[in-house]
Steps between C-alpha positions, in 0.01 A plus 500: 500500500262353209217357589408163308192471297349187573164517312522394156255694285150340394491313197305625246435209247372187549560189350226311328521174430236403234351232255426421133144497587469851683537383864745654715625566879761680695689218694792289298482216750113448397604570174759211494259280687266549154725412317623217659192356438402600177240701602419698238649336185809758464786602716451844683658808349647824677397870498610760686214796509454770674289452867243727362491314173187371383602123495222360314506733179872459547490131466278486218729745300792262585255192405 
């Protein structure tokens, strides 16, 4: 008999959610919440890096 595998595997990117002006966090629901209120001037934008990424040079290169 075959045994199920129940774990699913670690993820290893992370999504970014990020601003025109440099800021940036890890949690869409904050994310949203920034933008709902206009925050930061601009709508968030998406990356997906890798978890050992950098994120601040990484921003600024997308920037």
């Amino acid at each position: 008999m075959d045994c199920l595998n129940t774990q699913t595997p670690a993820p290893d990117t992370q999504s970014i959610y990020y601003w025109l002006d440099g800021y940036w966090i890890t949690d869409k629901e904050e994310a949203e919440l920034m933008d709902s209120i206009n925050a930061f001037g601009s709508l968030h934008q998406v990356v997906e890096l890798p978890l050992e990424a950098d994120i601040d040079a990484e921003v600024k290169r997308l920037l």
